[in-house]
C-alpha positions in Angstrom: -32.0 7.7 14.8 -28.2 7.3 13.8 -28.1 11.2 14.0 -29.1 11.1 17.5 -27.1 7.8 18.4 -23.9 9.7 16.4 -24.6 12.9 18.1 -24.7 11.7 21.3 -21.3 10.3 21.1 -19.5 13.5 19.7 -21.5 14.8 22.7 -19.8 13.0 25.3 -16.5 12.6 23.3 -16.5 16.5 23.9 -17.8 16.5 27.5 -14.6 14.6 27.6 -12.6 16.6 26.0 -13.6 19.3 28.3 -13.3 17.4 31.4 -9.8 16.5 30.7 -8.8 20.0 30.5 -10.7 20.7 33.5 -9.0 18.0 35.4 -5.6 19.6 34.8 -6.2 22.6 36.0 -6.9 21.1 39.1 -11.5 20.7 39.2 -11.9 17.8 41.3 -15.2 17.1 40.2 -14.0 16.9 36.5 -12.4 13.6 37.0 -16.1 12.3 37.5 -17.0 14.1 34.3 -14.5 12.4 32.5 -14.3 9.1 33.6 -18.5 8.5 33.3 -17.3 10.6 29.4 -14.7 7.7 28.6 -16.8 5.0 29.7 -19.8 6.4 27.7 -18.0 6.7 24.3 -16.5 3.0 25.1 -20.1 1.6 24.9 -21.6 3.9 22.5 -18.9 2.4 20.3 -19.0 -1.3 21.1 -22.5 -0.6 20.5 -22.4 0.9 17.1 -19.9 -1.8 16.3 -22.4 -4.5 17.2 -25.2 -2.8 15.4 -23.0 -2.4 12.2 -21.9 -5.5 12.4 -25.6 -7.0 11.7 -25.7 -5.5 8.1 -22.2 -4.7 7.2 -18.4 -4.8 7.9 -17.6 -2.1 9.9 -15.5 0.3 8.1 -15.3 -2.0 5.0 -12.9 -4.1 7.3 -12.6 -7.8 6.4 -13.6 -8.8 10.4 -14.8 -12.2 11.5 -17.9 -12.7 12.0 -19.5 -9.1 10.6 -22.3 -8.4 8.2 -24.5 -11.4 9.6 -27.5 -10.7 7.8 -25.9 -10.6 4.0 -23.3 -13.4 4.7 -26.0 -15.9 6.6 -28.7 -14.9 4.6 -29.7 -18.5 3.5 -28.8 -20.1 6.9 -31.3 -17.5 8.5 -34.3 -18.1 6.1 -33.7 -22.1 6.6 -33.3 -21.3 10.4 -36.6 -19.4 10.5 -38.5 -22.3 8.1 -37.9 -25.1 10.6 -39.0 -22.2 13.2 -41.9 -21.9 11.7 -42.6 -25.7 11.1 -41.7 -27.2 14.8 -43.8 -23.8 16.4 -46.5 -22.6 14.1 -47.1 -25.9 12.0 -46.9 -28.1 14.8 -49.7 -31.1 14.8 -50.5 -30.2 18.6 -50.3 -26.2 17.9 -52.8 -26.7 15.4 -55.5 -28.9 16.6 -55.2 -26.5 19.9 -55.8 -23.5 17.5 -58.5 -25.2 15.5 -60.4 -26.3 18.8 -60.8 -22.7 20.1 -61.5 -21.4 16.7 -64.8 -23.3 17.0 -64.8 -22.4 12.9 -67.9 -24.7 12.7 -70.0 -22.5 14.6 -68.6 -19.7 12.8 -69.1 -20.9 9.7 -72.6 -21.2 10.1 -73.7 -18.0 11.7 -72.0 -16.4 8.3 -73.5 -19.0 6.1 -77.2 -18.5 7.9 -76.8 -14.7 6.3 -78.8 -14.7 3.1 -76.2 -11.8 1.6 -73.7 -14.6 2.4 -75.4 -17.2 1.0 -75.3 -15.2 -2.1 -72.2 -14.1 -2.1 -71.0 -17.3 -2.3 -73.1 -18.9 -4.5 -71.8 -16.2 -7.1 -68.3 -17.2 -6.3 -69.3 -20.6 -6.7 -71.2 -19.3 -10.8 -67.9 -17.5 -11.4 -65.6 -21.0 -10.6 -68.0 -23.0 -12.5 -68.1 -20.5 -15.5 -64.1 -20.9 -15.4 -63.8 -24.3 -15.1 -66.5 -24.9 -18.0 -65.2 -22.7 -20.6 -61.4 -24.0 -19.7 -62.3 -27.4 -21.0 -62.4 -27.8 -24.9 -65.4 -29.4 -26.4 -64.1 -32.0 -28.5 -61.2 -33.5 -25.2 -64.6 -33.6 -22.8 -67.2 -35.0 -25.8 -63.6 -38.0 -26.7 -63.4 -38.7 -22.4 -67.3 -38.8 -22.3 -67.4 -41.1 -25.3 -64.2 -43.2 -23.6 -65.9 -43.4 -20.4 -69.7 -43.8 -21.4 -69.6 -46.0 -24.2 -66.8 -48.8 -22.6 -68.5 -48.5 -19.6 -71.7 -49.7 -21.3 -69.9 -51.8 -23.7 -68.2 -53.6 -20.8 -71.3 -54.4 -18.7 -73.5 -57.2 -20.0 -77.3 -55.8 -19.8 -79.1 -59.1 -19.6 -78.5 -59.9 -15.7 -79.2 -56.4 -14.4 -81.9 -56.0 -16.8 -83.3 -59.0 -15.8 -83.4 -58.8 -12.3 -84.6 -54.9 -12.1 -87.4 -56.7 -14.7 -88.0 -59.4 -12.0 -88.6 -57.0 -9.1 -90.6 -55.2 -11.6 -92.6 -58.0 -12.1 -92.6 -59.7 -8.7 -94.2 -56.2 -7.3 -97.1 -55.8 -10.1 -95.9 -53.2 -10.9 -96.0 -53.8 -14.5 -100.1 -54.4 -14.5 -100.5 -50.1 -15.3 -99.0 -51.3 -18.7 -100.7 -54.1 -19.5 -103.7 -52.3 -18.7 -102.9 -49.5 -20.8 -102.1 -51.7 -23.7 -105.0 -54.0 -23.4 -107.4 -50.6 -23.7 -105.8 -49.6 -26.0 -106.0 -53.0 -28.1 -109.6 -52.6 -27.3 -110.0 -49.5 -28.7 -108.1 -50.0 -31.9 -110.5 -53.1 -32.5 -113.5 -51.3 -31.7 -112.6 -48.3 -34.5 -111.0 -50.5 -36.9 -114.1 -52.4 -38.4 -113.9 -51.8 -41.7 -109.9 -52.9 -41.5 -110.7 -56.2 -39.8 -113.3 -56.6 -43.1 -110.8 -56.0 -45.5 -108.2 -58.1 -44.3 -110.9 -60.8 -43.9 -111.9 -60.2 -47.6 -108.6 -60.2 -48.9 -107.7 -63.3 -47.4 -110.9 -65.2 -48.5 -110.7 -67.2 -51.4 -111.2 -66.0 -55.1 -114.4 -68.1 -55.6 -116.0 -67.7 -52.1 -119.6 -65.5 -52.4 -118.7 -61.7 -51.1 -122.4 -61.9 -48.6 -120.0 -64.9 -47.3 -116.7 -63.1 -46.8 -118.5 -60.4 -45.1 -120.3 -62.8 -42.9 -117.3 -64.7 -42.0 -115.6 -61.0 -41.4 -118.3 -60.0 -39.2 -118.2 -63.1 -36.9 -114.3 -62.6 -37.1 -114.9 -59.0 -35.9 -117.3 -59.7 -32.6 -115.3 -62.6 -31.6 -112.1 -60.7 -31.8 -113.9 -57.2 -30.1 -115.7 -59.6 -27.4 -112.1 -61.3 -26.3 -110.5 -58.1 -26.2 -113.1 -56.8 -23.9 -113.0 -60.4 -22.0 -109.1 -58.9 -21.8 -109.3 -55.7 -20.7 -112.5 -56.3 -17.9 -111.4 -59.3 -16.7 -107.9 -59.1 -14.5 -107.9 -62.8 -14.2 -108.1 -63.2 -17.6 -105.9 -66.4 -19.0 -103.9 -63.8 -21.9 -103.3 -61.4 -18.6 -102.2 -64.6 -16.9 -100.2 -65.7 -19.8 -99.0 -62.7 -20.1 -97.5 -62.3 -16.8 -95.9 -66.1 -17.0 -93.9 -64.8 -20.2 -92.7 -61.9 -18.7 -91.7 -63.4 -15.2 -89.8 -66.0 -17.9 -88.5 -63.3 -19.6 -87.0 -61.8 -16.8 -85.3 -65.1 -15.9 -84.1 -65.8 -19.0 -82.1 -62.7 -19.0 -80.4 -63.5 -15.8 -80.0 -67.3 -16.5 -80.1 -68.2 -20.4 -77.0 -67.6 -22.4 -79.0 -67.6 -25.2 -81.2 -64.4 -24.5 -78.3 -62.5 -22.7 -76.2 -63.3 -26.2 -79.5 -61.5 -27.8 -79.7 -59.1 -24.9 -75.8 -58.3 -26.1 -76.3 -58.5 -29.9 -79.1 -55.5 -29.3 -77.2 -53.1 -27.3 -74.4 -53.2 -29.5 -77.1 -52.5 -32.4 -78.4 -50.0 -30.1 -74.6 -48.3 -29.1 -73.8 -48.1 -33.0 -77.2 -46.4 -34.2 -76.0 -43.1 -35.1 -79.0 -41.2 -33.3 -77.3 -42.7 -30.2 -73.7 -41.7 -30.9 -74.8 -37.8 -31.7 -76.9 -37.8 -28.5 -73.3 -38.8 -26.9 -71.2 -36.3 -28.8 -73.9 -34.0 -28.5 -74.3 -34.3 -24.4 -71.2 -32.3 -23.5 -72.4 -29.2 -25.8 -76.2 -29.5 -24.2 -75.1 -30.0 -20.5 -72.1 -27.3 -20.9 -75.2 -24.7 -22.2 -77.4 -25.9 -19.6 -74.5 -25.1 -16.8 -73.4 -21.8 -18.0 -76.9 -20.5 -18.3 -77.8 -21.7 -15.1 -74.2 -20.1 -13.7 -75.1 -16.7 -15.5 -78.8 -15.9 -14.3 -79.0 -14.9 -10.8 -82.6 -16.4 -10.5 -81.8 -19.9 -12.0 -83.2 -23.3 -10.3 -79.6 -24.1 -9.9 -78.2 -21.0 -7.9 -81.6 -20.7 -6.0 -81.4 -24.5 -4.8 -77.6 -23.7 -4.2 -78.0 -20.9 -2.1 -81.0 -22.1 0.1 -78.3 -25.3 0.5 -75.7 -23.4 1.5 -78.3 -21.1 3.9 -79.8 -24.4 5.4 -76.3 -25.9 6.3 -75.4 -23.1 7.6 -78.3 -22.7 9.7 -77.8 -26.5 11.4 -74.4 -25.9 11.8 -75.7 -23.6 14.5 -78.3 -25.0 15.3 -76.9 -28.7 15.5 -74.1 -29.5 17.6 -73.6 -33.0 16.0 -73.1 -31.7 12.7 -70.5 -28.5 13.8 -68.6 -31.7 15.5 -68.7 -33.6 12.5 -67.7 -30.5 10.7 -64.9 -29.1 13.3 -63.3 -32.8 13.4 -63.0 -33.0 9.4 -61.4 -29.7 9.9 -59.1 -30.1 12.1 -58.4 -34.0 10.5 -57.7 -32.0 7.1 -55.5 -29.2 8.6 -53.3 -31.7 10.9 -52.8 -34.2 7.9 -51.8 -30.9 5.9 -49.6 -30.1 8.2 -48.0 -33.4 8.5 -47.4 -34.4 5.5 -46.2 -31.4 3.9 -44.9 -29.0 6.4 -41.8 -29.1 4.4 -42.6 -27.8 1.4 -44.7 -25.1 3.6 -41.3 -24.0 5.0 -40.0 -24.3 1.8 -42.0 -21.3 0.8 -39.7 -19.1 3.6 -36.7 -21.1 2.7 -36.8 -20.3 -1.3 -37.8 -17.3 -0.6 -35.0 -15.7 1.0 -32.4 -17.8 -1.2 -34.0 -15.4 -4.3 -33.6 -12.3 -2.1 -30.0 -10.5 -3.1 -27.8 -10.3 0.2 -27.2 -6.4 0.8 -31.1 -5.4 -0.6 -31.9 -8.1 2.5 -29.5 -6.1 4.5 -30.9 -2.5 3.6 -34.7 -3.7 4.1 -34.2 -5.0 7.6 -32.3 -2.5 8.8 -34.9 0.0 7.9 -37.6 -2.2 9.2 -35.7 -2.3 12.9 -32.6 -0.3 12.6 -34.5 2.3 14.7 -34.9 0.1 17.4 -31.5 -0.8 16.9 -30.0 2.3 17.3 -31.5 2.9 20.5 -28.7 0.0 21.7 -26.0 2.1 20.5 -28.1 5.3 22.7 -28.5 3.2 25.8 -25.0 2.0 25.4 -23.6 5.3 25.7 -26.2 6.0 28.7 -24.9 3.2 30.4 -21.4 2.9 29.8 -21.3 6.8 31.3 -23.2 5.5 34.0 -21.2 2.3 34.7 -18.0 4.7 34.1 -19.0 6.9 36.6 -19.9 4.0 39.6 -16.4 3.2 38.7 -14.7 5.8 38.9 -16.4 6.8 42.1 -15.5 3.8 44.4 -12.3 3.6 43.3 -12.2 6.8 44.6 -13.5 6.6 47.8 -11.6 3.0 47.8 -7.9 4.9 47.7 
């Protein structure tokens, strides 16, 4: 395109060459020709000054206010980052954009896609494989231990205890157990004759018959068997009762008496430094970081299924429920406007740095290939219409005199 803008100027540089001659010798109608030549290489220069001028000094001539682009370089990249910010990153531009994006909607018609779904619940794997095997073992197991272990430490277990114990209690819920371990206290006396006997026996004294000690261990036997059926039959039994009245005390006393929370205390901190307790706590991270990647790796895991029929379902009411795509348009839009109000400037930033770290005349060169064809069609019509305003010209000033 410079050829032709260039070419087109020697053109009518020798159209007026030609003319001029032609006017000597007397051609009335070169005088036309020459003038609309003149005027034409006039504005094909100003033209190709102006265009030069842009990217360079003309000529290599130290002129004022030439080779824009390499000289304002920076002023232009902060010029077009504030631009950007007041017409692209504008609070009202944005919510207007974001309202008839309706990105809810769209969202969950691509969501309600099983293949989607899928797709990114294996983005989803991959981000959790990453972020898993970033972490090092032993800086996760010391934050678990910091975090786990004061936490407990630093919460008193009696009161809490003691009221989930309450409810517990206040409910019946606790009666299942007791039944269980009254059968089973049954039971155990039922097949445990000959123990009962030899405890009996053992007990007796030294000079007391043996036909006696059984006696007396048989007697022992039946009354013990006959209560502990009297206990597990009757559910208004008095040791049921009783048993009920020290649990519902219990559960008081752990709220209320400083004395059993002190105990309540003294055993968790038995209970903390036991040293099954402490591997299960170092040991946690390693079991739940297996767990995870195994899960993340298998394609048919529980996890990625229940995942991906999550991310399925939400998709499918965010079509199917206009609350929800509200709900999920306004958080949106809430999340894109704060964005864009509270850091717009290092968003421009981006632009700004940018074209600081670009060298002036490579700037120069890659605009002017990006539009310099363009531009050179300036320096085209230029000529065009500095022959044409040459001519008009030239014309009435001769039909003027």
């Amino acid at each position: 395109m410079k050829t032709v803008a260039g070419g087109l100027l020697l053109a009518v540089a020798v159209i007026y060459v030609l003319a001029q001659w032609r006017e000597h010798e007397g051609a009335a109608w070169a005088g036309y020709v020459r003038a609309a030549a003149e005027a034409g290489m006039v504005g094909a220069l100003a033209d190709w000054f102006a265009v030069t001028a842009l990217f360079r000094r003309p000529m290599g001539l130290p002129i004022p206010h030439t080779a824009i682009i390499p000289t304002r370089k920076d002023a232009l990249g902060h010029n077009l980052g504030e631009f950007v910010g007041s017409n692209f990153l504008a609070e009202p531009v944005v919510r207007d954009k974001l309202g008839r994006a309706d990105i809810g909607h769209r969202v969950g018609v691509w969501l309600d896609d099983a293949d989607h779904a899928e797709r990114v619940t294996s983005e989803l794997a991959t981000a959790v494989r990453g972020a898993v095997q970033v972490f090092r073992d032993e800086d996760v197991q010391a934050v678990l231990e910091q975090a786990v272990l004061r936490k407990v430490l630093a919460q008193p277990w009696g009161p809490p205890l003691g009221r989930i114990l309450g409810q517990v209690f206040a409910d019946g819920s606790h009666h299942r157990l007791v039944d269980l371990v009254c059968d089973r206290a049954y039971d155990w006396v039922r097949d445990n004759h000959e123990t009962v006997l030899r405890v009996v026996s053992q007990r007796a004294p030294s000079w007391s018959p043996k036909f006696f000690d059984g006696m007396v261990a048989d007697k022992i036997y039946a009354e013990v068997l006959s209560f502990a059926w009297a206990v597990k039959t009757d559910p208004d039994h008095q040791m049921r009762k009783a048993v009920d009245r020290f649990l519902v005390d219990f559960a008081h006393d752990l709220q209320h008496d400083e004395h059993t929370i002190a105990k309540a205390e003294q055993i968790k901190r038995q209970v903390i430094a036991h040293p099954e307790v402490q591997n299960l706590v170092a040991s946690a991270w390693g079991t739940a970081k297996r767990m995870l990647l195994d899960a993340a790796e298998d394609p048919s895991s529980e996890l990625r299924l229940r995942v991906r029929d999550g991310l399925q379902g939400l998709g499918r009411r965010l079509v199917e429920e206009p609350e929800l795509r509200a709900k999920v348009d306004g958080w949106l839009e809430g999340a894109a406007v704060y964005v864009v109000s509270h850091y717009r400037a290092e968003i421009t930033t981006l632009i700004t740095d940018t074209v600081e770290r670009w060298d002036a005349e490579e700037t120069s060169r890659k605009i002017e290939l990006q539009v310099g064809r363009d531009l050179q069609f300036i320096r085209i019509n230029g000529t065009v219409v500095g022959a044409l305003a040459g001519l008009a010209i030239y014309t009435l000033t001769q039909l003027v005199l």
